[in-house]
N, C-alpha and C positions, 0 to 999 in steps of 0.2 A: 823329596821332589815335590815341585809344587803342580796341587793338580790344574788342568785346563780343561775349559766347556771348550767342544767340540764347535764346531762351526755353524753343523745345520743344529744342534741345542737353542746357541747364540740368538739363531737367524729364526728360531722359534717364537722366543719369548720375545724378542720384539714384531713381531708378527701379532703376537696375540696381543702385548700392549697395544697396538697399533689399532686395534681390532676393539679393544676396551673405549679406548680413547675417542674414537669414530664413532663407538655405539653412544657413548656421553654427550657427544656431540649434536645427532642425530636426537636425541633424545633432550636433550636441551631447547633441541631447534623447536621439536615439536611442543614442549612446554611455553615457549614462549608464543607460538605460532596461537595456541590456546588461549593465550592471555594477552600479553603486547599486541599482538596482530591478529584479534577475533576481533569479529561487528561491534561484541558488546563493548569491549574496549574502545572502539570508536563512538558510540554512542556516550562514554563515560569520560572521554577524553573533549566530546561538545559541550557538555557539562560545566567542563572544567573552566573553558574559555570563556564561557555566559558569568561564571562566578567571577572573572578577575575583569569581566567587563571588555573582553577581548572579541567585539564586535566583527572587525576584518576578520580575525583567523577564523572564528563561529562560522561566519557565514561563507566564507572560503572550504572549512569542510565540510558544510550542509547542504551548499551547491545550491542555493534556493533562489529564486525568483523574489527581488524586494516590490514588492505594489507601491502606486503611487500615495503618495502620504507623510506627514512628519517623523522624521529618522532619529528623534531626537531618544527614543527609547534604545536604540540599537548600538548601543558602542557608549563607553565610557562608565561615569559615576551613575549616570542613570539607569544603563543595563543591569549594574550591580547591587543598583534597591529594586528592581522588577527579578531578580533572582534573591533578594536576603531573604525572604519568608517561605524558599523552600528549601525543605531540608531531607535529609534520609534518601537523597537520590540512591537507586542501586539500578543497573543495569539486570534485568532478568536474564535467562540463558536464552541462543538464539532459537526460534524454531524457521524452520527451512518448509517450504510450502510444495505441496505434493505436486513432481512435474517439472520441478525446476530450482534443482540443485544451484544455480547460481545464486539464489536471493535467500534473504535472510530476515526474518522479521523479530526487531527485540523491544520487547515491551518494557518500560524503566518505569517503576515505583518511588514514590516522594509524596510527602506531604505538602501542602500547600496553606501556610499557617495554621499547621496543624490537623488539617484537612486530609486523607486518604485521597490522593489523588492517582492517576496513569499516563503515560503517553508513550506511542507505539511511532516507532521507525522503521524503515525497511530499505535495505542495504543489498546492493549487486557485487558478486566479486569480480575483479576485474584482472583480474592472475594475480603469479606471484613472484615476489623478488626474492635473490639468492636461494632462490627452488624450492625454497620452504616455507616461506614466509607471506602468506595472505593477503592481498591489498582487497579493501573495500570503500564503493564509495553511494553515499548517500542517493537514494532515488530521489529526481530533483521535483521539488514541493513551492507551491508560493507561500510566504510566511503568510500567519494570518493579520489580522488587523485590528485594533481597538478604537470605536468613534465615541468621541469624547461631544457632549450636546449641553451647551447650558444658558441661559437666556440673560440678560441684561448686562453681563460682562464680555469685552472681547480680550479677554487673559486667562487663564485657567493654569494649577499646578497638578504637573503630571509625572507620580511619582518624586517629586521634589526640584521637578525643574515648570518654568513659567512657559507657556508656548501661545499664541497668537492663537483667537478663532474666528473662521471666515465665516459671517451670518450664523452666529453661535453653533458654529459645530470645527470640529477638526479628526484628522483621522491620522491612524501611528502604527505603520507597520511592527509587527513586534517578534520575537523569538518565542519560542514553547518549548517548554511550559515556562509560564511568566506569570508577576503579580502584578498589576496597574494597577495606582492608585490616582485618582485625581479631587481637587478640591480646588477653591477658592476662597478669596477671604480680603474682602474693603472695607473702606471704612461704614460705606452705608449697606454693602449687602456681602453674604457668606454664603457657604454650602458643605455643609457635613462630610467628609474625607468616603468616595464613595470606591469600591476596587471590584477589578472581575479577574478569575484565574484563568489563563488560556492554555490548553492544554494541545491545541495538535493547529493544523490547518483547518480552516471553515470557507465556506464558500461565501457565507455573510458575517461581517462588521460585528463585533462583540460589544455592545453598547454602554456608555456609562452617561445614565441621564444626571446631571447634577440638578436639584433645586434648591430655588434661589430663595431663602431666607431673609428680612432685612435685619441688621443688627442692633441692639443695644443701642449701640449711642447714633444709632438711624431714627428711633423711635423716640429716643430720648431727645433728639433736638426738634423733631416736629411739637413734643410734647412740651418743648421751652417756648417754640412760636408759638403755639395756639394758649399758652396761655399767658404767654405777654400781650398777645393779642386782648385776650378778655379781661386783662388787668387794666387796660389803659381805657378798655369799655367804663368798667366800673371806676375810673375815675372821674367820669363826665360826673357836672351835678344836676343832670336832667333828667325827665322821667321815659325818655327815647334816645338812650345815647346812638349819635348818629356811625351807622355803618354797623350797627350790632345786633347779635340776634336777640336781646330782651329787652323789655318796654314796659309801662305800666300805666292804666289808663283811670282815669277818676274824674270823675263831675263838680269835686271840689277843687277850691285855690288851694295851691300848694307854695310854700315859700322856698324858695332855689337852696337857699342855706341850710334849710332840713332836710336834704336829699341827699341820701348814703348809701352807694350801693359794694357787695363785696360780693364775693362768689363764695358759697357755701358749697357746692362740687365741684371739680374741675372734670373732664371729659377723659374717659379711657380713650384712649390712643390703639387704633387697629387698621393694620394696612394689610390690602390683598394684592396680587396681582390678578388683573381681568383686563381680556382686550388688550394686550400689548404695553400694558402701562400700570404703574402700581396707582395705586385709589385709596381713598381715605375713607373709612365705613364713617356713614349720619352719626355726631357728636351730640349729646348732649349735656348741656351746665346746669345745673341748679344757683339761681341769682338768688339774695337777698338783698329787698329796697327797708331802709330805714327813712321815714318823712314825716311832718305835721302836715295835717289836712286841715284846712278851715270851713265848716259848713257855709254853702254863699246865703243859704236860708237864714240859717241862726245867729251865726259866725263864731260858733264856737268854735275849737280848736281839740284837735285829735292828735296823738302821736300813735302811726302806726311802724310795726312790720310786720312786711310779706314775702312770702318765700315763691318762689315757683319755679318748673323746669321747662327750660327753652333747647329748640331744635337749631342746629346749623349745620352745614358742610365746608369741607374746605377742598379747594386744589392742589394737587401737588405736581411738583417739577424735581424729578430728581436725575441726579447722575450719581455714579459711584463714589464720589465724596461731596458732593452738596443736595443741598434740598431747598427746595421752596414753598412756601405754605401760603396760600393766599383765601382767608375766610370768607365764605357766601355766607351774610345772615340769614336765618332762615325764622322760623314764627313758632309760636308757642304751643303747645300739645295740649 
């Protein structure tokens, strides 16, 4: 005969599976409820979105207030070089503030190229779905800002994109923690790649002063005028070429065909900016005159050279790819 489980057995053991299955359940819910659906997860899930450059959804669950200013850092390939230099993001665990079980504060750890850096959020819960599961959403914050200031250009690159500046400055609402980087770079003037980390919201502007450097071949081509300029001087065969800073003066006749002038220094080349305008610091050249003299006493004849150093300045005109040099002769020292 074959044996049989009795009914209430039967109606046991699935009872108690029932009873297993429910506590799995239950216990699942809660593991997840810890991880999927905690603050920190939310804060590590904002993260995620700054990484892929997912500006809308970032800011959609940051909930924050964007300031008036160029948005050019906030969404796209540009979002995603204002997050590649940090790294090691970790959400810390939450702590809850004495008084007020609703809120949550989690503080995330990350380097910022390389840098030990922090930044603290603070999250309200706002119930829960399917009776387990945690909703929280960010306390609402206005993003901070980064002002960008740099004088003689109105273009600046920020983070690797170009933006416009009103009376050299521009301002960029931005996400945190974030890297800015800005620089510039023409053909007559540059500025060294300058960055600031932002780490939470500020009441004031995070500043990036750029200064404006002239370049190489800025320097280089005032440094071709000014001495084409003094070449076509020392081609006169006079002993006052006209428009020039050197001269030579003598009580004897001179014969025009023995008069040789060359430049034996040419003038270091140094620009500043002062007052609103770049300037050309006082040049000086050292001339050489080659001539015969003839005494009017005797009338002998002399072949001399003399050397000497003459002062001048020049003006300049520049814009971001031209220049203009215009020499003031100036008198001898």
């Amino acid at each position: 005969m074959k044996s049989r489980i009795s009914v209430p057995r039967l109606a046991l053991r699935w009872a108690t599976a029932a009873v297993i299955i429910a506590a799995l359940v239950v216990t699942s819910a809660i593991v997840a409820n810890r991880t999927l659906f905690s603050a920190e997860h939310a804060v590590q899930s904002l993260h995620q979105h700054l990484l892929a450059g997912e500006g809308a959804e970032a800011l959609g669950l940051l909930g924050a207030k964007v300031p008036t200013g160029d948005a050019v850092a906030l969404d796209g390939e540009v979002l995603k070089r204002t997050q590649a230099g940090i790294t090691d993001f970790e959400a810390q665990k939450a702590e809850t503030p004495e008084n007020n079980p609703d809120i949550r504060t989690v503080v995330a750890k990350y380097k910022a190229d390389g840098v030990d850096k922090e930044s603290t959020y603070t999250l309200r819960s706002t119930g829960k779905s399917w009776l387990f599961f945690d909703q929280w959403a960010f306390e609402p914050v206005t993003l901070p800002t980064v002002k960008v200031k740099a004088n003689t250009v109105n273009e600046v690159s920020v983070s690797g994109q170009k933006i416009p500046l009103v009376k050299g400055v521009s301002t960029l609402p931005v996400f945190y923690p974030s890297i800015t980087d800005a620089s510039f770079s023409t053909k007559n003037f540059e500025a060294d790649t300058r960055g600031v980390v932002v780490t939470g919201p500020a009441k004031k502007p995070v500043e990036i002063s750029l200064k404006t450097q002239p370049t190489k071949e800025f320097i280089a081509q005032i440094n071709s005028k000014v001495r084409g300029y003094l070449d076509k001087c020392a081609a006169q065969q006079v002993l006052m070429p006209s428009g020039c800073p050197f001269a030579y003066h003598t009580p004897s006749r001179v014969n025009p065909e023995t008069i040789k002038w060359s430049i034996a220094k040419y003038p270091t080349i140094e620009v500043n900016y002062y007052n609103g305008a770049w300037v050309l610091s006082p040049l000086k050249v050292t001339a050489k005159l080659s001539l015969t003299e003839q005494d009017l006493r005797t009338g002998s004849l002399e072949k001399k050279t003399v050397s000497d150093e003459f002062s001048f300045t020049a003006q300049l005109t520049t814009s971001t790819s031209e220049v203009s040099v215009v020499p003031v002769a100036g008198s001898e020292d």
